[in-house]
N, C-alpha and C positions, 0 to 999 in steps of 0.2 A: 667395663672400664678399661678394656687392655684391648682392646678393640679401637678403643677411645682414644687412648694415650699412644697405641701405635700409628694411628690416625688411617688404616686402613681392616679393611671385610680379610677375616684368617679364619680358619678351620679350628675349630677348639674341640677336644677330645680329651673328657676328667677322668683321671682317675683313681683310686684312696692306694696308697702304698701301704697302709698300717699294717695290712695282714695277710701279704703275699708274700712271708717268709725274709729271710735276712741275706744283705750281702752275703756274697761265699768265704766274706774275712769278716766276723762282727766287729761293727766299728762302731764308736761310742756314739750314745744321743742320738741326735737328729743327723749327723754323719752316712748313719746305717740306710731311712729310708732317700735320703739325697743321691746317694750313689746308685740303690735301686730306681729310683725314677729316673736319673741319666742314664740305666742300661737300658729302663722299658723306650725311653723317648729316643736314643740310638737305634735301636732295636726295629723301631718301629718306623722308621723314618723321617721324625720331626724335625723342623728345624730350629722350633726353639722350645724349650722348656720351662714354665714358671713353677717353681717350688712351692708351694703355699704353707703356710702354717702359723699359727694364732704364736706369738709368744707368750701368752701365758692364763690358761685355760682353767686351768687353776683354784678352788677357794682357796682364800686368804690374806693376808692382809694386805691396804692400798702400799706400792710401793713408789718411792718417791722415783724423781726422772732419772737422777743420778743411778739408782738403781734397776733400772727400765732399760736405761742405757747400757749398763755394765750386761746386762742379760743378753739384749738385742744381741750387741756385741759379740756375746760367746755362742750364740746359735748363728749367729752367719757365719763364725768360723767353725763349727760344726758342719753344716751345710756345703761351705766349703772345700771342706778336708772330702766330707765323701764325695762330690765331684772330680776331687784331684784323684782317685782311687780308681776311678772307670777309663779303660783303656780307648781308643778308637770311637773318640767320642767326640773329637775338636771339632765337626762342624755343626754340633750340635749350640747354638746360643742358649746362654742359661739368665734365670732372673729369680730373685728372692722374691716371696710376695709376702711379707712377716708382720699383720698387722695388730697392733700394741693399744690394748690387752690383746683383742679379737676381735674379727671382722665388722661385728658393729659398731665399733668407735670410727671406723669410717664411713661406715652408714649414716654418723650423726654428725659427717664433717660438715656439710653444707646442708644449714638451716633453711634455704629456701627450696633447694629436694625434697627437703624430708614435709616442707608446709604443702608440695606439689604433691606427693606422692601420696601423704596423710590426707589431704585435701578438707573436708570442713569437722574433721576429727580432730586435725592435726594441734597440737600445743606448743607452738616455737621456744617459751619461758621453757620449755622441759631440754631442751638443744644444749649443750655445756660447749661453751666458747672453747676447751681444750679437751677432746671425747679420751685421748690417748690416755690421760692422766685420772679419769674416775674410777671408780670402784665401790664395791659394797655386796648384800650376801643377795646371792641371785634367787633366794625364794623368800625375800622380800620385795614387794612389787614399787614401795616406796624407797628403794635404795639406788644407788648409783651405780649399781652394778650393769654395766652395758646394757644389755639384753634390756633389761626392766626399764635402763632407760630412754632407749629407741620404743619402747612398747607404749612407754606413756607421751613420747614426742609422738609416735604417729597415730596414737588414739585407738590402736590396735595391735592384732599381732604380727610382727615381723617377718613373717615366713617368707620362701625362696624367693617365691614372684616378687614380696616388698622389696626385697634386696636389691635383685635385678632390675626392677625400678628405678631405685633409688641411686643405683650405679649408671644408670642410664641419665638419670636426671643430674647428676651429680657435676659439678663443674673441675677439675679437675687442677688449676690456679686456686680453687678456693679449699681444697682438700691436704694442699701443700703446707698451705698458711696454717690450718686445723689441725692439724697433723703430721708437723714436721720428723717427727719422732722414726715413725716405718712408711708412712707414705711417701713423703717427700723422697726416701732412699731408693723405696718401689719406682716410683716414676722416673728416679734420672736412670734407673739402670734400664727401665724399659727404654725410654728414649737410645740408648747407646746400644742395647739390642735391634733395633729400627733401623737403626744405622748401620750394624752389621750385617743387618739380613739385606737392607737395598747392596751394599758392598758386595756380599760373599755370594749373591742371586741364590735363594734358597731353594731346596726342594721342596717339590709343592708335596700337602701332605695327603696322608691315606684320605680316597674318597670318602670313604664311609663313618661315619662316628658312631662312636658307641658307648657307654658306663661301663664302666669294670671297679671291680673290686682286687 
């Protein structure tokens, strides 16, 4: 998808900030690994960075948009603050990727992905016209809880390859509409990242990719 939305072939290189220790200042929340991943992607010579992380991962109870929103809210200004904390870091491009709940609610943005990807498994009625907004308890398989319900839209289980499928198939005008919530925010800042990487001619990144932890 960010391949997609940038509309050009980039070097992607993942990797999990949870447990490689803390900024050298603890800084509150989500602050802490934001700052770490702008010193790894500084560090390492990126030229842009996308943050990732579910806002809200969470059991418990569905929470209204109002409340979705106040949350979003305060973790991009977390996000934020640990950015501003990393020194010699400006030509690094950054970008939130904060999908609301979690990443399957964009998996379920666009119902003719998800019929493509599911192919003659697939259940379109299982698709929820606003994925941001459902909930329910994830180890019930009849519940609205994301997960459980991309598993019964695509007639299986979700796993990496569905995803990346599904981002692949996915239309990116239709995910906006679906998911105005964190999507729509993802895409315009990608877009204005795009913009500053053609601007600022970016450094090309490390040949090699790899996983880390």
């Amino acid at each position: 998808m960010l391949r997609k939305l940038l509309d050009t072939a980039v070097a992607i290189e993942a990797q999990r900030v949870t447990r490689i220790g803390r900024f050298e200042t603890p800084l509150k929340g989500h602050a802490d690994r934001a700052a770490k991943a702008l010193v790894i992607a500084a560090t390492s010579g990126y030229s842009l960075l996308v943050f990732v992380k579910d806002v809200d991962r969470q059991p418990g109870k569905k929470k209204s948009a109002r409340e979705r929103k106040k949350k979003l809210s305060a973790m991009h200004a977390e996000i934020e603050k640990g950015f501003g904390r990393v020194k010699d870091a400006s030509d690094v491009v950054r970008v939130k990727a904060t999908p609301c709940r979690m990443i399957e609610a964009w998996a379920l943005g666009d119902a003719d992905a998800v019929a493509t990807v599911g192919g003659r498994g697939a259940n379109r009625a299982e698709v929820p016209a606003r994925p941001e907004g459902i909930w329910g308890a994830e180890d019930d398989p009849k519940s609205l809880h994301p997960k459980c319900a991309l598993r019964r839209a695509l007639g299986r289980e979700a796993d990496a390859k569905a995803l990346q499928d599904l981002a692949s198939e996915a239309q990116p005008e239709v995910l906006k509409q679906t998911c105005p919530e964190s999507f729509m925010p993802f895409a315009r800042e990608v877009a204005a990242a795009a913009d500053a990487l053609r601007t600022n001619a970016p450094r090309l990144p490390p040949p090699k990719s790899r996983q880390g932890r």
